[in-house]
N, C-alpha and C positions, 0 to 999 in steps of 0.2 A: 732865288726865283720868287718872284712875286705874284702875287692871283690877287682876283676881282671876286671878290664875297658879297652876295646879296641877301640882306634878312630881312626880317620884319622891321618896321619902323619902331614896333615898343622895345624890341630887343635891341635894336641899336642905339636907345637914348640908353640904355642900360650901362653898354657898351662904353658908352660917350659920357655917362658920369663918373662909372669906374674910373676913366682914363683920366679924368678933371682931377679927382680927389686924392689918383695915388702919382699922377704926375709921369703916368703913363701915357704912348700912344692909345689908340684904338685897336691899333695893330697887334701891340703889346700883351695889352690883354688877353686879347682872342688867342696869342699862339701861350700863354703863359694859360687858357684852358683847356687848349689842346695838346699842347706839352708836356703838362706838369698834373694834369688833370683837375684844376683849380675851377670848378664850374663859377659861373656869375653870383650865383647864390653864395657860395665858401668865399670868392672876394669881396662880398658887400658886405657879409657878416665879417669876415677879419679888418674891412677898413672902420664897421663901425664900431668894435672893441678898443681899436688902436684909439681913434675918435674919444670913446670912453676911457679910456687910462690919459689922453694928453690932460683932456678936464678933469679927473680926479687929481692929477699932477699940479695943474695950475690952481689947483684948491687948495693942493699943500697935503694931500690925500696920499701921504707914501708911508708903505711897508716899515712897522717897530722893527728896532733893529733886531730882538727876539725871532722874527719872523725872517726876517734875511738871516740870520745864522741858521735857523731849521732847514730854509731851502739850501744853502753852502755844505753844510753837512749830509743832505740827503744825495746830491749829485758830486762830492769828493768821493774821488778815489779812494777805496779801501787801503 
């Protein structure tokens, strides 16, 4: 079923860069706030983290292996 949503125009460039950066609809978004309870705020802070680790990555910016055995060992199974 499909519906016709009307919001504010600042709320929908929101909407509309979310959708740009994670390669989402518009559509997408909004049921993935209402669904999943992911307001606009929690998807633009986790796109800009993600943002942040690709360019730490492409700096060459990755976890001592020291630091990957603590996290592997924290989350194995007893």
């Amino acid at each position: 079923m499909a519906s016709k949503l009307e919001i504010a125009p600042e709320l929908r460039a929101r909407v509309d860069t979310i959708a740009a950066r994670s390669n989402l609809t518009a559509a997408e978004v909004i049921a993935d706030a209402l669904e999943h309870g992911h307001s606009l705020d929690w998807q633009e802070q986790f796109l800009d983290k993600v943002a942040e680790g690709i360019a730490a990555a492409e700096r060459g910016e990755f976890a001592a292996p020291a630091d990957v055995q603590r996290i592997r060992n924290k989350y194995r199974p007893s």
